[in-house]
MMTF fields as JSON, N, C-alpha, C and O atoms, coordinates in Angstrom:
{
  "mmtfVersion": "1.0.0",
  "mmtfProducer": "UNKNOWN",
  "numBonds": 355,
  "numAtoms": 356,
  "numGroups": 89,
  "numChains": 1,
  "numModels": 1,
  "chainsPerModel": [1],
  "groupsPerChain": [89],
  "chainIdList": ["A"],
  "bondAtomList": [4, 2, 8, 6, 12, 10, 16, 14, 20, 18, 24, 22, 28, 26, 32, 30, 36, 34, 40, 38, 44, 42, 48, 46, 52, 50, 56, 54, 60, 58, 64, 62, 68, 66, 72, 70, 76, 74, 80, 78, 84, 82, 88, 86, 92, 90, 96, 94, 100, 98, 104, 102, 108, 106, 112, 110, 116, 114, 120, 118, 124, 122, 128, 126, 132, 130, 136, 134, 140, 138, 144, 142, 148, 146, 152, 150, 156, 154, 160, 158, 164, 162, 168, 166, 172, 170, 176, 174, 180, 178, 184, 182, 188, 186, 192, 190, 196, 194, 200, 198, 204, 202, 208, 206, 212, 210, 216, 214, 220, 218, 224, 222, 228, 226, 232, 230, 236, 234, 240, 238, 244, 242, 248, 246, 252, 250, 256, 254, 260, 258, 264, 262, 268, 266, 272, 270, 276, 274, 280, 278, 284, 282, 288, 286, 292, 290, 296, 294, 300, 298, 304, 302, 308, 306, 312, 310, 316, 314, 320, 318, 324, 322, 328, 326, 332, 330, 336, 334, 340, 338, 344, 342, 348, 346, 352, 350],
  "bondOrderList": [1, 1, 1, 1, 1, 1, 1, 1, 1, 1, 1, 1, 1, 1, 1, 1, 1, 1, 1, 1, 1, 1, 1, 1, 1, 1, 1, 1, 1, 1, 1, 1, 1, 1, 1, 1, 1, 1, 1, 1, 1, 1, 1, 1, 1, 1, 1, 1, 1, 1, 1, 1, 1, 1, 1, 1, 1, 1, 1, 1, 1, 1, 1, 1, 1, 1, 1, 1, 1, 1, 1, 1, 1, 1, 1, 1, 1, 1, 1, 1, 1, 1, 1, 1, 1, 1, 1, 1],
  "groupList": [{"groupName": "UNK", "atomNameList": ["N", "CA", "C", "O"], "elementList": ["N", "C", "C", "O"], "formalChargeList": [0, 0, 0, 0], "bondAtomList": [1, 0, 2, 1, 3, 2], "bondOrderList": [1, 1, 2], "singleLetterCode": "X", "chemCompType": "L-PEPTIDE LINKING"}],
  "groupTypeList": [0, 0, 0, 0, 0, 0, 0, 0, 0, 0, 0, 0, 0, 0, 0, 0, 0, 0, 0, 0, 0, 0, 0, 0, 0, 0, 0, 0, 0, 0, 0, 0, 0, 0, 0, 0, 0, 0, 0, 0, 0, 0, 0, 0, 0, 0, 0, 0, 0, 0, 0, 0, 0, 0, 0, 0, 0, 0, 0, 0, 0, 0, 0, 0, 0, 0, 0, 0, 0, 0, 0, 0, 0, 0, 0, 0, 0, 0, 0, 0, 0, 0, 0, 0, 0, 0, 0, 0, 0],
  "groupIdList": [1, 2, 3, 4, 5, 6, 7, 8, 9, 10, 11, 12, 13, 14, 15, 16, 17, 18, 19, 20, 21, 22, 23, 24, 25, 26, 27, 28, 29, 30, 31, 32, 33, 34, 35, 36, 37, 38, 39, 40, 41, 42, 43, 44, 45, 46, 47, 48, 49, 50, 51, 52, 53, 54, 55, 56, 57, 58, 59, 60, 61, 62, 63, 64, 65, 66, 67, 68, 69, 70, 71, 72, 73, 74, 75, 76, 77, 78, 79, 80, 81, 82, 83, 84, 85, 86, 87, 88, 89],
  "secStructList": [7, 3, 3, 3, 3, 3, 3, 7, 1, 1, 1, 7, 5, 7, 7, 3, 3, 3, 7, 6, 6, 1, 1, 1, 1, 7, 3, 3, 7, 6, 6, 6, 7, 7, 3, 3, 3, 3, 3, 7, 7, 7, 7, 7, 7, 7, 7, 7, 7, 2, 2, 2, 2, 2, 2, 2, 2, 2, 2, 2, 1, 7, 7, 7, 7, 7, 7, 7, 7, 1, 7, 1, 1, 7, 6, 6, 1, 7, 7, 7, 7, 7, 7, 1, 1, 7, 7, 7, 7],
  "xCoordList": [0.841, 0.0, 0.89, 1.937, 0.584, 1.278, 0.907, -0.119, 2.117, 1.972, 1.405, 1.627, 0.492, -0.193, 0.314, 0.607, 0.125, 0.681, -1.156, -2.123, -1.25, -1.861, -1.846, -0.897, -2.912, -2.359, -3.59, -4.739, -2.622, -3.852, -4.104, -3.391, -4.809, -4.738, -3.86, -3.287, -3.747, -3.368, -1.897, -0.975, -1.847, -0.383, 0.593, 1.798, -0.273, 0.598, 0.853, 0.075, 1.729, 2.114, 2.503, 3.627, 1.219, 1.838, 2.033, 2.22, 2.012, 1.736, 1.708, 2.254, 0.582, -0.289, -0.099, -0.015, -0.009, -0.406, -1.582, -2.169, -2.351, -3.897, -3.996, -3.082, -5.195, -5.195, -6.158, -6.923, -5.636, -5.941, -7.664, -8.233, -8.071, -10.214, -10.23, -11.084, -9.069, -9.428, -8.244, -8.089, -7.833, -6.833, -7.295, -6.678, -8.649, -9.323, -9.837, -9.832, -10.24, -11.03, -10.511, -9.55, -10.78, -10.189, -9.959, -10.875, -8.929, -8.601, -8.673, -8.98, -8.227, -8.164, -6.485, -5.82, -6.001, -4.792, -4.061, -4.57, -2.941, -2.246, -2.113, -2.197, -1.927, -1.578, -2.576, -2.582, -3.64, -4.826, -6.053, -6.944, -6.315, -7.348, -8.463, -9.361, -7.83, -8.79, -8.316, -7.199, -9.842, -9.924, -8.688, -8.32, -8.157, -7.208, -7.426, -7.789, -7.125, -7.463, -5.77, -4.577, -6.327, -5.384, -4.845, -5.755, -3.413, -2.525, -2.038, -1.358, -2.355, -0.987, 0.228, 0.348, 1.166, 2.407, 3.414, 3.05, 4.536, 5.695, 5.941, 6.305, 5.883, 6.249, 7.984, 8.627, 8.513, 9.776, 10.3, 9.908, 11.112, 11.943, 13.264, 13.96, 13.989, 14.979, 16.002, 15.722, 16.777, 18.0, 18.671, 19.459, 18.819, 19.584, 21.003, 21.09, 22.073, 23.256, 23.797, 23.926, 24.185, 24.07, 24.809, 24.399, 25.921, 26.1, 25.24, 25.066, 24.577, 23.711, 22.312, 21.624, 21.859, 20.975, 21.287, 20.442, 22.743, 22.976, 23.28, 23.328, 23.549, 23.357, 22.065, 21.813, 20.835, 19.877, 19.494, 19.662, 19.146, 19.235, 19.65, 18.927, 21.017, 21.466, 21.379, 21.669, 21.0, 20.553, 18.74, 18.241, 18.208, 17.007, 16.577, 15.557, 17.825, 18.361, 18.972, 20.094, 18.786, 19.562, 20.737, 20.854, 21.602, 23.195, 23.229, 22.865, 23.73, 24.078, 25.451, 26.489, 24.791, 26.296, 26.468, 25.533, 27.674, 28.118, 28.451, 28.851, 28.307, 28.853, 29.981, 30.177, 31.018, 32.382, 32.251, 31.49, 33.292, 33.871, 34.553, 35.678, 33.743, 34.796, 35.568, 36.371, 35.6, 37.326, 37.537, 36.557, 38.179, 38.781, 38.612, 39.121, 38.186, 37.945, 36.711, 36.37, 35.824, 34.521, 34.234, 34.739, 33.153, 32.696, 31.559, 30.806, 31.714, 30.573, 31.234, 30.518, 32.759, 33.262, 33.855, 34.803, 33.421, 34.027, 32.599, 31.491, 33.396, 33.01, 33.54, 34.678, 32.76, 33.027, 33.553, 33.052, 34.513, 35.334, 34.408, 34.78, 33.305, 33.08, 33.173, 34.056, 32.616, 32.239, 33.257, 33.063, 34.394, 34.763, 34.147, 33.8, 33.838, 32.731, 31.651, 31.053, 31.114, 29.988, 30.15, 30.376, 30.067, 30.358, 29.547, 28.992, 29.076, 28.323, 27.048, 27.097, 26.383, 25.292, 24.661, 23.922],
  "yCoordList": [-1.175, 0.0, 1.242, 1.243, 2.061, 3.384, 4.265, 4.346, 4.818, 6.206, 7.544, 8.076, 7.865, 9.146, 10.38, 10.123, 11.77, 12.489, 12.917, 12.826, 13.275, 13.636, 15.084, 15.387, 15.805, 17.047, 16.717, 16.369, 17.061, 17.281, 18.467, 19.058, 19.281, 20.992, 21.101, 22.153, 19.713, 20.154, 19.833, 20.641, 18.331, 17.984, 18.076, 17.907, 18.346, 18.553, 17.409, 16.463, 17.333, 16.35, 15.15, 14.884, 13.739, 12.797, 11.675, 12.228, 10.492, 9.571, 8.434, 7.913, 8.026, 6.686, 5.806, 6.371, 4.302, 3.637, 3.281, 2.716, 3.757, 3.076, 2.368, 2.05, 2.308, 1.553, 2.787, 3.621, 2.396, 3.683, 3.949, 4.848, 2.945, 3.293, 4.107, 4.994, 3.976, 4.473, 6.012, 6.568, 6.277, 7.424, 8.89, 9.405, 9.269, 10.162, 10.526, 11.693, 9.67, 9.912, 10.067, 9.316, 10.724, 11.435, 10.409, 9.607, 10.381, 9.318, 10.354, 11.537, 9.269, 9.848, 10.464, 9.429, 11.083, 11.546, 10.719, 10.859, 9.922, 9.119, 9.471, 8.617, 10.619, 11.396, 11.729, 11.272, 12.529, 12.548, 12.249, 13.07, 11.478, 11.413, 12.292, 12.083, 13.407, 14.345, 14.214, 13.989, 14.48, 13.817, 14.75, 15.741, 14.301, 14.693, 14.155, 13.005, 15.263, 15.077, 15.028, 15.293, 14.719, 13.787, 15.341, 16.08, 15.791, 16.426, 16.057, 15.031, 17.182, 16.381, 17.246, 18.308, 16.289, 16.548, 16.335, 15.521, 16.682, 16.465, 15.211, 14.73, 14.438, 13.303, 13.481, 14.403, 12.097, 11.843, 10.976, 9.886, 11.751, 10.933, 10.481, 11.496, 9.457, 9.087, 9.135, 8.144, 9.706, 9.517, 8.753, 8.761, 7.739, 6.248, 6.94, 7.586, 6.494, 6.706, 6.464, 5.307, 7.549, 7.061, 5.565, 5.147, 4.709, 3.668, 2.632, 1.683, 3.056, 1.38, 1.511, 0.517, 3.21, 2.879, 2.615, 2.276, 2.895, 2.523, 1.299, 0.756, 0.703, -1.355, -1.712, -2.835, -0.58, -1.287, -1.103, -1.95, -0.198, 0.07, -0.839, -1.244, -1.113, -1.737, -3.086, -3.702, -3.71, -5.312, -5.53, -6.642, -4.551, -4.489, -4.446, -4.764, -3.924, -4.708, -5.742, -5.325, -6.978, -7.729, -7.361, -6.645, -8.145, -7.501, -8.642, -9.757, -8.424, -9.029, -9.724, -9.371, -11.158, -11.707, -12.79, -13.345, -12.97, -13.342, -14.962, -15.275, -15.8, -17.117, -17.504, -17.355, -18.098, -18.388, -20.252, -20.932, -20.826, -21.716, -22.363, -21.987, -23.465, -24.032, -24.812, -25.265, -25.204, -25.828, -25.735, -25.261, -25.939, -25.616, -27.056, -26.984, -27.955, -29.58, -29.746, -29.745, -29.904, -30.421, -31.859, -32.969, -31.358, -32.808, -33.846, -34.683, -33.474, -34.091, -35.074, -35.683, -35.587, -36.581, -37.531, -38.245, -37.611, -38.16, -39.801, -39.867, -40.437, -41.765, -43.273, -43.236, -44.1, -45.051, -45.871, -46.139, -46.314, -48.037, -48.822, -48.995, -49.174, -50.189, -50.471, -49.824, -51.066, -51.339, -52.332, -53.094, -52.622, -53.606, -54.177, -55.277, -54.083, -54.846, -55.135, -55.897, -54.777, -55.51, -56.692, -56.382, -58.522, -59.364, -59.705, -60.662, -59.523, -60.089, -61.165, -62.147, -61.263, -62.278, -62.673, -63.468],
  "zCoordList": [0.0, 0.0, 0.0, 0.647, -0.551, -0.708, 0.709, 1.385, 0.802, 2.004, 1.278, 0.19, 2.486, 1.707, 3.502, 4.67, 2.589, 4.175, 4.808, 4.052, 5.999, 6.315, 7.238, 7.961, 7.095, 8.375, 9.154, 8.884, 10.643, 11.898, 12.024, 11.212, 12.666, 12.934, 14.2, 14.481, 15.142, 16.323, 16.051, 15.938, 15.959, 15.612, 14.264, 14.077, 13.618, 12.035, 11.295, 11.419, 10.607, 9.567, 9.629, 10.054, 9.013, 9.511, 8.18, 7.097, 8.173, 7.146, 7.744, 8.716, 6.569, 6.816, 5.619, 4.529, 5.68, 4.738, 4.693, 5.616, 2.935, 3.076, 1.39, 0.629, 1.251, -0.007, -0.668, -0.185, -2.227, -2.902, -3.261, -3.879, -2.69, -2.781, -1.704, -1.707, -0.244, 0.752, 0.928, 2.016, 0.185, -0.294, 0.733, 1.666, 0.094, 0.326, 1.576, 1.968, 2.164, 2.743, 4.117, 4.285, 5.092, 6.252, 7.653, 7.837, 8.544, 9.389, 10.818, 10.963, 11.769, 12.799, 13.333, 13.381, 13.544, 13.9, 15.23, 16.342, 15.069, 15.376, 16.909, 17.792, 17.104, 18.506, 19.193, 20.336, 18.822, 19.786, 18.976, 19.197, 18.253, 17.3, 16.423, 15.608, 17.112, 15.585, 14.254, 13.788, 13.576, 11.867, 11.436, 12.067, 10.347, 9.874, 8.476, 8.225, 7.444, 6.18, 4.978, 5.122, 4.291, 3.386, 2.586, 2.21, 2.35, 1.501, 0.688, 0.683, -0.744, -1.535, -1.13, -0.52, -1.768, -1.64, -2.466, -3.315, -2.633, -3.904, -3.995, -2.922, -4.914, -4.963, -5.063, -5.565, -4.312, -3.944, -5.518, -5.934, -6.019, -7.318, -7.092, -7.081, -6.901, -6.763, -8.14, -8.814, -8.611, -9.438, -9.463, -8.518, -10.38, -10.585, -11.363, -12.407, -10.349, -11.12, -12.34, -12.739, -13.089, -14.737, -15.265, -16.347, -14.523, -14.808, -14.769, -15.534, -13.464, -13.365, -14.233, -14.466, -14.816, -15.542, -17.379, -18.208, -17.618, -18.788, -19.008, -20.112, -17.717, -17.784, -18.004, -18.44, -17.663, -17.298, -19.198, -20.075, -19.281, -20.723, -21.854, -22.764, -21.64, -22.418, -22.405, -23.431, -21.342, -20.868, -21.563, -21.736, -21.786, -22.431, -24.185, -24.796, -24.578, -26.002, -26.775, -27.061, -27.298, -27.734, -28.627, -29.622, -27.875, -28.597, -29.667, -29.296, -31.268, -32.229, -31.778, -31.217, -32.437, -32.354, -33.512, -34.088, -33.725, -34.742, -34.452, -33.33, -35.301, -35.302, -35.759, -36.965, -34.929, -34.999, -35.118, -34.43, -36.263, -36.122, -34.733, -34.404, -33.84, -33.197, -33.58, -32.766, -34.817, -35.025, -36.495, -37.07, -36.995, -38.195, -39.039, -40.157, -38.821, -39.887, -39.73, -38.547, -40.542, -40.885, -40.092, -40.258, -39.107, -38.826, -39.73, -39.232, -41.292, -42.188, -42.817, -43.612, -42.722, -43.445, -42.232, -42.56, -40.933, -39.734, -40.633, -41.167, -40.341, -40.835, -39.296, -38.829, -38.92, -37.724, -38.533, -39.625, -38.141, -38.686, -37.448, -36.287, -37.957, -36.896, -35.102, -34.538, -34.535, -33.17, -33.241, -34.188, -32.492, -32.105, -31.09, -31.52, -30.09, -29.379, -29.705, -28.945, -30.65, -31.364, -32.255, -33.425, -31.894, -32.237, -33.004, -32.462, -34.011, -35.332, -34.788, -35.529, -34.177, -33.839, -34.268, -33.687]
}
């Protein structure tokens, strides 16, 4: 549930978690219980340091990649001489 602020007249500024059908509508004040009604207020933006958001960025694009040879001789002419443990039955 999200924190919303509230003001009392007596005690001033507080915050509550409620759910957002119940956002609006006015509570009792934590300290001596007079109603106390719901403020807006600046929302808090946090700044992600420019490295960890250009990882984030860049982890959200597929990077091209290229296909490399692991070995240098064709495995399409590899041919079995036979099972020696396999005795003809």
């Amino acid at each position: 549930m999200p924190l919303y602020d509230f003001r009392c007249q007596t005690c001033g500024v507080f915050e509550q978690k409620r759910s957002i059908a119940e956002a609006s509508n006015p509570i009792p004040c934590p300290s001596c219980q007079a109603v106390a009604k719901r403020i807006i207020s600046a929302v808090g933006v946090v700044k992600t340091p420019s490295a960890i958001s250009q990882r984030v960025e860049q982890s959200a694009e597929p990077r091209v990649v290229q296909r490399t040879a692991k070995h240098d001789h064709s495995h399409h002419n590899h041919q079995h001489r036979g099972r020696p443990w396999a005795i003809g039955h």
